[in-house]
N, C-alpha and C positions, 0 to 999 in steps of 0.2 A: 909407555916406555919411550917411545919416538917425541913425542913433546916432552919431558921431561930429560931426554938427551940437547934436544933441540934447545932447552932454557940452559941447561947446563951451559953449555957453550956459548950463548949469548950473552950470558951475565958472566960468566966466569964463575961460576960457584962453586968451582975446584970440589965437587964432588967426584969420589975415587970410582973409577969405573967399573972396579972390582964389585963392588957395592952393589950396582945393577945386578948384578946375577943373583937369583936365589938360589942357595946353596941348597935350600931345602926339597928333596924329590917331589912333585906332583904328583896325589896318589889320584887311584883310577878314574873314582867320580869327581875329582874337578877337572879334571883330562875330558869327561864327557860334556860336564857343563861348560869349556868352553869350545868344546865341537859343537856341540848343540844350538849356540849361540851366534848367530849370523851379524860378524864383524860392522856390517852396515843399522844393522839394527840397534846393536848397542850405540854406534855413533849417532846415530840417529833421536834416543832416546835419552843419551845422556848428563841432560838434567834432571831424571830421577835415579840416576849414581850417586851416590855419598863422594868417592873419589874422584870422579870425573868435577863437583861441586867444587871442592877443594881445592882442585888442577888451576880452574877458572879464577880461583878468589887467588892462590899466588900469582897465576899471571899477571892482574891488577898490579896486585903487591908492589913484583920486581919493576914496571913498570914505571910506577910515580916514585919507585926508591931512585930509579935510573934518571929522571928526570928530576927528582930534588923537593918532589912535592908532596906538604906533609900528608894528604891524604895514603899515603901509604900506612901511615900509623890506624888505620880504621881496618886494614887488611889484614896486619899485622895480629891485629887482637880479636879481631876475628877467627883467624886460622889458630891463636891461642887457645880460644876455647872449644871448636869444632872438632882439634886433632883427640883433646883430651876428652870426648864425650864416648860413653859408652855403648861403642857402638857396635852391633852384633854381626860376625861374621867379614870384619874388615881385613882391609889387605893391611898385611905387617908388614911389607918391603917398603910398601909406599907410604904408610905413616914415619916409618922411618927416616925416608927421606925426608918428610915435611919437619920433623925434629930438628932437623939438623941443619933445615933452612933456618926454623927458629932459633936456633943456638948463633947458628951464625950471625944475624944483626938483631941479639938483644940488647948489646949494649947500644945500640943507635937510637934505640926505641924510645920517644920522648911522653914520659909516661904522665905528664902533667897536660899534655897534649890531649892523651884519651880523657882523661878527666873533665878537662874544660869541655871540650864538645860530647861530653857524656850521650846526650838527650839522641845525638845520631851512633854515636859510638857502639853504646850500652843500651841503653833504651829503646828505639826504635830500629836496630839491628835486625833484618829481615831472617839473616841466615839463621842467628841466635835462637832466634824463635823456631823456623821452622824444621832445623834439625836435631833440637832438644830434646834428648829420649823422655819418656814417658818413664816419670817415678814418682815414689810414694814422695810426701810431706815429712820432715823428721817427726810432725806430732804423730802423725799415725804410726810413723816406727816406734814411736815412745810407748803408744797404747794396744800395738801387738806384739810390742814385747812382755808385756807386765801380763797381760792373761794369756800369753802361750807359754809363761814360765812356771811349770809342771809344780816348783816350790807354794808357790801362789793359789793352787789350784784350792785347796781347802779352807784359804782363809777370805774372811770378807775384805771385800775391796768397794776404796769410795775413791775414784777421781775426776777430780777438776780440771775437764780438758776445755782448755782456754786458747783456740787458733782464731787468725782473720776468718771474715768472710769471705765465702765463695775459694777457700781450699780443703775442698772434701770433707768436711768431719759428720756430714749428714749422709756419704755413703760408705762410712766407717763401720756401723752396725754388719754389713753385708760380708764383710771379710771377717771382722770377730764371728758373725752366724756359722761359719766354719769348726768351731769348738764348741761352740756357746749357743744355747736357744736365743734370742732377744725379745726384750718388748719394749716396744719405740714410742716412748709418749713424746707428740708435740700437739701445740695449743691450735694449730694453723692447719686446716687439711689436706690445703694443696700440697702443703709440705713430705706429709703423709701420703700420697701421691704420687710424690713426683718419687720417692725412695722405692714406691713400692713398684712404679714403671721401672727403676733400675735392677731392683732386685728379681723381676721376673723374665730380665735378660738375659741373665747368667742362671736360669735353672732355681730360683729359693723358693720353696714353698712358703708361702706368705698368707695371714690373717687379719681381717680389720674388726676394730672393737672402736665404733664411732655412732654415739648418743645410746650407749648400751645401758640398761634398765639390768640387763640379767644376764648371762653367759648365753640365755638361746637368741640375744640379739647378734653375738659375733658371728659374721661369715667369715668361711674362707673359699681362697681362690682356688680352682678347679686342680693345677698343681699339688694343694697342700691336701686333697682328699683322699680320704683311705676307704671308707665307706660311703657309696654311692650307689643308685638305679643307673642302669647302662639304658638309651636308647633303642630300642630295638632294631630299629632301620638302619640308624648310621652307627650304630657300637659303640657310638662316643657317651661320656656321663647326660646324664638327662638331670638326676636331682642329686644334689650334695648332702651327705648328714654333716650339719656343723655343728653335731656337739662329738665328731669325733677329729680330736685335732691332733692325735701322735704324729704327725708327720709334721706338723709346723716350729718355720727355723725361726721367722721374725714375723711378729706380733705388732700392728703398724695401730693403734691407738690415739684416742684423747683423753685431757685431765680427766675429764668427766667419767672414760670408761676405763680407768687404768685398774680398779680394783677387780672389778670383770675380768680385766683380761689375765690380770696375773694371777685371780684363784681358778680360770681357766685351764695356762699352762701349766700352774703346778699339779693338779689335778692328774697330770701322764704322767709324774717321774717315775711313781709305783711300775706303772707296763713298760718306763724307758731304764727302769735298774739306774734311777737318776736322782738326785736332791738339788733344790731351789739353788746351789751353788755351781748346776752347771746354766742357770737361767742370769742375764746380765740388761738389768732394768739402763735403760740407753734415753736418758730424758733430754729433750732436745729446745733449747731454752725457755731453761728454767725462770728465767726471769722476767718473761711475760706477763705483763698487769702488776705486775710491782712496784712500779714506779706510780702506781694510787694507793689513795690512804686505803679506799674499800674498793671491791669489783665482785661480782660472779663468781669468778674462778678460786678467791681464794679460799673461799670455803672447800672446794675439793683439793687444789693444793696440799691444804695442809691435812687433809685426811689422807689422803693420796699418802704421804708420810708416816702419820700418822701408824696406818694399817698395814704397809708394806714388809713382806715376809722376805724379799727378792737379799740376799747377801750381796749381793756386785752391783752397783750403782755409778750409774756418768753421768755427771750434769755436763752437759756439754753447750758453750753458749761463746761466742766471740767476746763481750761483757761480762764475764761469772765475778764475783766477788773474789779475791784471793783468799786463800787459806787464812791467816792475820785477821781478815776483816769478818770471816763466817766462821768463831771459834767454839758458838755454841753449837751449828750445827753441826760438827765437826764431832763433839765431846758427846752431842746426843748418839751420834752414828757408832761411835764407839763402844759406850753402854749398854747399845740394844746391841750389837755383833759383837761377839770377844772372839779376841784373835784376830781384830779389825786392824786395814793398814791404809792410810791418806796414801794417794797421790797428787799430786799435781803437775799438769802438760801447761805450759804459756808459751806459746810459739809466735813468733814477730814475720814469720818470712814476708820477704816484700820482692815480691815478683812484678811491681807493678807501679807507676805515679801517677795517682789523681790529683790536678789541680782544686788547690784552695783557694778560691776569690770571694773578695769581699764586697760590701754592697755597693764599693765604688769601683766596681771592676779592678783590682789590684789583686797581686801574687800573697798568698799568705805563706809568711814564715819568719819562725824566731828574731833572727835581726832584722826585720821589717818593722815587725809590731811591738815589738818590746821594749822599751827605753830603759826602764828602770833597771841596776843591776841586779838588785834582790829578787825583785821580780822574774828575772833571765835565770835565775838559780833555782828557784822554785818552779820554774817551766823546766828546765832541764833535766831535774830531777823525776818529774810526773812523766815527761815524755822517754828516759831509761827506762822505767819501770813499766813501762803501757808503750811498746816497741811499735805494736801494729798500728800505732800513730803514722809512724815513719813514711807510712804509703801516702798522708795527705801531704808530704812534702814537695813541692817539685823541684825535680831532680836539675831540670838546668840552670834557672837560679840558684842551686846551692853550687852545682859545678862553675859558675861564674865567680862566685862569693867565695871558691877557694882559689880560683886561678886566679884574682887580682890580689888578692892578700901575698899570694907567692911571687906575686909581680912588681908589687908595688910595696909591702909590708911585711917581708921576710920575718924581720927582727919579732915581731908579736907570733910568729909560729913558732921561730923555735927551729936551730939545726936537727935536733932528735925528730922533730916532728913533719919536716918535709915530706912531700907525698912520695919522693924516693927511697928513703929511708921507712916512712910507716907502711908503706906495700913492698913486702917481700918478692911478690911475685907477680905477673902482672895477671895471670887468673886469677885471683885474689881479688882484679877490680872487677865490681859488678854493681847495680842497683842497691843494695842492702848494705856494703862496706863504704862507699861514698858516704853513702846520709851516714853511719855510723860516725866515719873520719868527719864530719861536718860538725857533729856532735861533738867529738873529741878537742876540735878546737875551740867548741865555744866554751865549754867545761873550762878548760886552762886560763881563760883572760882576766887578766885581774878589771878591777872598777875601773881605771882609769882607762885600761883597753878599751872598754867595750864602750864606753863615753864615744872615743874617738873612733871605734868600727862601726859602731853604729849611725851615727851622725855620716860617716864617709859614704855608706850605703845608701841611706836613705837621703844623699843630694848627688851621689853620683851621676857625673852629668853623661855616661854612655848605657848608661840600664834604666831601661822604661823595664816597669814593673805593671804597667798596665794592658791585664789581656786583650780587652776588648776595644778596638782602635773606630777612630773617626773615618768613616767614605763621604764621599764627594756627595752623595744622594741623601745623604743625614747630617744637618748640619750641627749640630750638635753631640758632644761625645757623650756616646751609650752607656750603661752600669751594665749592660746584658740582660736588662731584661723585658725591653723589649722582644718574646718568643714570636711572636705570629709577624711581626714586621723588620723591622730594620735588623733585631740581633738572631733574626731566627739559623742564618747560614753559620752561626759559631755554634752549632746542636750537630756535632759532625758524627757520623760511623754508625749509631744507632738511637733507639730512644730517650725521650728525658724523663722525669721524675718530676715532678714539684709536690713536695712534703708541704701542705699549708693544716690548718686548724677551722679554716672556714675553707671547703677545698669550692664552693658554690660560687662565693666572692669572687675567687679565682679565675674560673672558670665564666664567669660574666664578664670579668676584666678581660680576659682573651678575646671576647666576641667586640665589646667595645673597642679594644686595642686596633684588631684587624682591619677596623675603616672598614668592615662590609655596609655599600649603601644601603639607603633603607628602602631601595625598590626593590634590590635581589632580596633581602632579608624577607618582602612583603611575599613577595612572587615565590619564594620556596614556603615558608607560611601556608601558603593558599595553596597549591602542589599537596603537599602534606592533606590538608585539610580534607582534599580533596580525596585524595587517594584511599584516606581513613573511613568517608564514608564508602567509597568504594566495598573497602574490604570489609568495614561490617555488613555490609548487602551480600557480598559473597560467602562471612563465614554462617550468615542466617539459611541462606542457600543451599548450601555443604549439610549443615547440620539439617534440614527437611528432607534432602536425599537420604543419608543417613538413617532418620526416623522409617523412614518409607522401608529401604531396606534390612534394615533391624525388622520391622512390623513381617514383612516377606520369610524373614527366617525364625521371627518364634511361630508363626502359623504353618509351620513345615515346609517354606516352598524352595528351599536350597536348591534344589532339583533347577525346577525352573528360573531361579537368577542362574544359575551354574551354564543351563542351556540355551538361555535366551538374549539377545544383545541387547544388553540396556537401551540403547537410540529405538530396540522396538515398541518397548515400553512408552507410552507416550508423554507419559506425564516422569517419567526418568530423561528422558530426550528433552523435554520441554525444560526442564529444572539444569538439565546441563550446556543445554544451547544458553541457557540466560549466564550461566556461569562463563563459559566462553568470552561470552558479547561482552560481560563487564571486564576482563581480563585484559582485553583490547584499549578499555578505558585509560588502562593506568598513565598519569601522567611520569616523564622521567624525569627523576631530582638528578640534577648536577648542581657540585659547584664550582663557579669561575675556578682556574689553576689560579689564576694571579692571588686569591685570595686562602691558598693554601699554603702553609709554612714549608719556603725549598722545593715546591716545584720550578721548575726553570723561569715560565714567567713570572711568577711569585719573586726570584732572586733577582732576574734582571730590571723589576722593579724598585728593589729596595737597594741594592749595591752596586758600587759599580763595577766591578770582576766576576768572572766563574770561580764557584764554591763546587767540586767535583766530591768534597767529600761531605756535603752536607746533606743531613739526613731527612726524608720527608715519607707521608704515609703513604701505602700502597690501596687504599681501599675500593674493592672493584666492583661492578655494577651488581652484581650478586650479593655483596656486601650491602651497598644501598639499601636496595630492595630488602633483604633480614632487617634492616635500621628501620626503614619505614613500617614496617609493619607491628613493627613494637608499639602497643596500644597504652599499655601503663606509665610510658613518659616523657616528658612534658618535651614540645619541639624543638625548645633551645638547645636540649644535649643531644638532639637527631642532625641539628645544623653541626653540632662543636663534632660529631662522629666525621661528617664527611668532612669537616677539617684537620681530618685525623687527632684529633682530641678525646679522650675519655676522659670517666670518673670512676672512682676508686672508694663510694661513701656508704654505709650503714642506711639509707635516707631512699635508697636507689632499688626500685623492683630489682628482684633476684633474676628476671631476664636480661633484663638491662648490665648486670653486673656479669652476668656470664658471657654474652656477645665481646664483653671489655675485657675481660680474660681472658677470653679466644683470641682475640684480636692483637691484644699484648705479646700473649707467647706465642705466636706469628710474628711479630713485629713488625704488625700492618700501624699502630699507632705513632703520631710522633711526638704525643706527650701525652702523659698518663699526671693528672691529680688525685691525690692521696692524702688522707689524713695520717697520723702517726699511726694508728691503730693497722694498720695494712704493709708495715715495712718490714715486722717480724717472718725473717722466712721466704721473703718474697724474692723470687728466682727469675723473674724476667731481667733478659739482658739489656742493662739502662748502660749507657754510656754520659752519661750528665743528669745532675740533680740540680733543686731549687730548694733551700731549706728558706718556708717563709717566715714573714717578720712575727706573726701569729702565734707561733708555736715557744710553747714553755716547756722544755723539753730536760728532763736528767739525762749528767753525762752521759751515762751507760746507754739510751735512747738514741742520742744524738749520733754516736756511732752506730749504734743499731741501722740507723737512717741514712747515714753516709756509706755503708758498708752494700747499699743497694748498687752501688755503681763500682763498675769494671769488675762483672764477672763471669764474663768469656775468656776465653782463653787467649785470647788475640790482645796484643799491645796497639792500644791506637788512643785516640787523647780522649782525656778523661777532665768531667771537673767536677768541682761541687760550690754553686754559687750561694754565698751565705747574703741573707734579706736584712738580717740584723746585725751585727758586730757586737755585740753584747755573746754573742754563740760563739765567739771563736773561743774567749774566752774561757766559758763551758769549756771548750777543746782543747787549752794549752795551758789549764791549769788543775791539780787537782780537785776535785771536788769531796767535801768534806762532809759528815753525815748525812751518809747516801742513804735515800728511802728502798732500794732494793737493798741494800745492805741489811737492814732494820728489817725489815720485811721477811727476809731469807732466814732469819737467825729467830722469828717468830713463829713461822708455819712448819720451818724443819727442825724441830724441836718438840717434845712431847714430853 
């Protein structure tokens, strides 16, 4: 109250004094909550108030409005969208006041202003982000509406839920399991994992059916048991019967065992007074190996189909075919359920901007690449229809590309089409209506327009379109992909990706790249070597104790190891003193920082400035040590680990792949390689990709692959650097008899 009298008066904001008062009585518990509250505390603590937040960002406001500088318009639209969030428990007197601040200089507000400098405005707006309440996605609202509507309940349902990635549709099963049993087929396990760590947060009794043979390979998790042995000692379960599964809500499966699991759950509806239409088959893309003529999977795919009793069915996939393009699967789904009803969810939101560059470090988008006009109509058309495109566009070149056309080439907008005029409101601007309005105006240009927008863009002599810039310590300008040397500090916030087809090529290229001499290379070589016979002399060692003490306990003498101190034993003391003594031996692998991508020395080698947000690996001596002792392969990927480098390949011991798992979802790595085969599903948080030149990729894939990056919740820069330029293409053009397509309308079909 006292700061907001105190602004009153400073600015003059003829706000009525009458108005400070809340008319409204104070009833008794907030009389106590704020006795209770120690006036110093709250000031003190003040930056986790929502309104105290508020206070601070008008102060700015009035501030630079007072002094005439247009950063006040970033405060402005800020306090636009913070007042109107939904926010629980707020003070009404004092939003009222902030309304009224906003009413009062919205005509002042220059709203081409916010637009141009989008990327700070909108995009990387701190408060935006961090006081955004937590809500559903409109696709999820779409798809618990359709099965919590009581009318629906009897009839079969097929829908086509088609959102981005990395906005929840993989923990959508967990809230439909609220009405519905589920069973969750996906081709990926981790994926199946990670839903079922969610789901065991919130209380769901949950079952796995993975490489099942028969229903008594399904287990379930301790939650979902009904019939169990109790412990004796500690009272808790000791042994699960898993073929008693009435109590399971979601059913977490692969293709392989989906027919197991669902003549599994149907198998209870008799004891749940229940038929196969309260059971909701949740496939989780479906599109998986489609994109091959033949594979494995499709043989159960299509029985998968084939066999399936389940009436409610979601293919759920970022890529799905639309309706139009899967019309036999559609007709066959229909056939076998009567009283069958399609849906389809396509949901575009774009919460988010990844940069698209291309293999000459350049910004990708429509009026860059595109020259031809027919061309530009056919891109614009595929990218309306396929919205969740929109996220590879970046947002401040296109915010440029409108504020000079309004600056400079009014007359090709159009007085109807002004940005004052097509934003009604100024919440109205956000990430998603921008690229929309960008859209809008390229749709409108006739041929001869876009001849001359085009051509004005691509020589514009104040917009460098190129990301990745020239230092003093490289004389030569970068593509970015120099990773381990000169372009490693533009890998900022978290890890990278590199999607190649030869991911080993790759992965040598990195070693060669990084200029390690060939004394350090020789000297950790020899380290290695060393240490490996170490540990085979140790685990020959280990395993003779061992025998010795197995030998002791099938000849009855448990008694005696139980009572005796091994060191009495002498030939136990003798075999563990040598174990010791070699332990001592180990030699310690390091490697040089300078030769690690974004450690300090590493940057201040290569550039000439500090990169504060460049991302590098954490891997700690503990780390090491599990690396070296990996005996099944080979040292090159034990060097590229302590370079924070993994791999991600079919080719690679299953130990080796799990340490890179671990390591990834730690986000101790700073660049993971992958083939295509590894992007379905995968949930590590990358903040930058490398699609290589290698890969022959369908569109519906190539998103797949792109869709790996920016999916934290956190706005921070994002990119995806394309190897070929032949790919964008893929990307900004429809693609026409799509092998998943064909594929789809084959195997779901009977």
């Amino acid at each position: 109250h006292k700061k907001i009298v105190q602004l009153n008066e400073k600015y003059d904001l003829k706000y009525a004094k009458e108005l400070f008062v809340n008319k409204k009585k104070i009833n008794k518990i907030n009389i106590m909550r704020i006795e209770n509250n120690n006036k110093e505390f709250i000031k003190n603590n003040s930056e986790d108030v929502f309104e105290f937040k508020l206070l601070d960002i008008l102060i700015k406001m009035l501030k630079y409005k007072s002094k005439k500088q247009m950063k006040w318009c970033v405060h402005y639209y800020t306090l636009c969208k913070l007042v109107y969030y939904d926010i629980e428990s707020v003070n009404t007197p004092f939003i009222e006041f902030m309304k009224y601040i906003l009413n009062k200089y919205v005509e002042d507000i220059n709203i081409l202003a916010i637009i141009a400098n989008a990327k700070e405005y909108v995009e990387c707006n701190e408060y935006l982000l961090k006081y955004q309440p937590n809500k559903l996605y409109t696709h999820q609202k779409e798809i618990f509406s359709i099965f919590s509507n009581e009318n629906n309940y009897n009839r079969s349902k097929l829908v086509l839920y088609m959102a981005p990635t990395a906005t929840g549709k993989t923990l959508t099963p967990i809230a439909l399991s609220e009405k519905y049993r589920i069973i969750f087929v996906c081709a990926a396990r981790h994926v199946g994992v990670a839903l079922a760590k969610s789901a065991i947060s919130v209380g769901k009794k949950i079952a796995f059916a993975f490489g099942c043979e028969t229903a008594d390979d399904i287990r379930l998790h301790y939650f979902a048991a009904k019939t169990y042995t109790k412990n004796y000692k500690t009272g808790g379960i000791y042994k699960v019967d898993n073929s008693d599964g009435v109590n399971v809500e979601i059913m977490i499966c692969d293709i392989k065992s989906y027919l197991c699991a669902m003549r599994y759950m149907s198998s209870f509806n008799d004891e749940l007074n229940q038929s196969d239409n309260n059971i909701i088959l949740f496939w989780d893309e479906p599109t998986i190996t489609m994109d091959y003529e033949s594979h494995e999977c499709h043989e159960y795919i299509a029985n998968n189909w084939k066999e399936n009793t389940i009436p409610n069915i979601v293919l759920s996939s970022a890529t799905l075919p639309k309706a139009t393009e899967i019309d036999k699967t559609i007709s066959d789904f229909k056939t076998r359920f009567e009283n069958s009803k399609i849906y389809s969810i396509n949901s575009s939101e774009c919460k988010k901007t990844i940069q698209l560059i291309d293999s000459n470090g350049n910004i990708v988008l429509p009026h860059l690449n595109i020259s031809n006009y027919e061309d530009l109509k056919q891109s614009l058309l595929h990218c309306n229809e396929n919205k969740s495109i929109y996220r590879y566009f970046d947002l401040h070149h296109i915010s440029q590309f409108i504020a000079i056309l309004h600056e400079e080439d009014m007359k090709i907008i159009g007085e109807d089409y002004n940005v004052y005029n097509y934003f009604d409101n100024i919440q109205d601007i956000d990430m998603e209506s921008i690229k929309e309005y960008y859209f809008t105006i390229l749709n409108r240009l006739t041929s001869e327009q876009w001849d001359y927008v085009y051509n004005k863009f691509i020589n514009h002599k104040n917009l460098d379109y190129t990301i990745i810039k020239k230092n003093k310590k490289f004389e030569s300008i970068s593509n970015g992909m120099n990773i381990t040397t000169c372009d490693a500090y533009t890998l900022t916030d978290g890890p990278t990706i590199f999607i190649a087809e030869d991911v080993e090529k790759i992965a040598k290229y990195c070693i060669q790249q990084s200029k390690l001499p060939q004394e350090i290379i020789n000297k950790i070589y020899s380290d290695i070597k060393f240490n490996n016979t170490i540990n085979k002399e140790i685990i020959k060692l280990n395993k003779n104790l061992e025998d010795i003490i197995q030998k002791d306990v099938e000849e009855g003498n448990e008694r005696k190891i139980a009572r005796e101190k091994p060191d009495k034993d002498p030939q136990l003391a003798k075999l563990r003193n040598k174990i010791n003594e070699l332990n001592t031996l180990y030699r310690q692998i390091n490697m040089d920082a300078v030769y690690i991508p974004n450690k300090i020395q590493h940057i201040n080698r290569w550039i000439d400035k500090n990169e504060l947000t460049s991302f590098t690996s954490s891997i700690s001596n503990n780390d090491v040590q599990r690396i070296m002792e990996l005996e099944s392969i080979e040292d090159i990927w034990k060097i590229l680990l302590l370079m924070g480098i993994g791999l991600f390949s079919k080719d690679k011991p299953i130990e080796y792949t799990e340490i890179v798992k671990e390591f990834a979802d730690n986000q101790k790595l700073y660049l993971i390689i992958a083939n295509g085969d590894y992007i379905y599903g995968t949930n590590y948080q990358f903040c930058h990709s490398f699609i290589g030149k290698d890969l022959h990729m369908t569109q519906e894939k190539l998103i797949q692959a792109m869709g790996r990056v920016g999916r934290n919740k956190l706005q921070q820069t994002y990119s995806i650097r394309i190897r070929n330029n032949d790919i964008i293409k893929k990307l900004l053009f429809k693609e026409n008899n799509k092998i998943e397509v064909k594929n789809m309308n084959s195997f779901f079909c009977t």
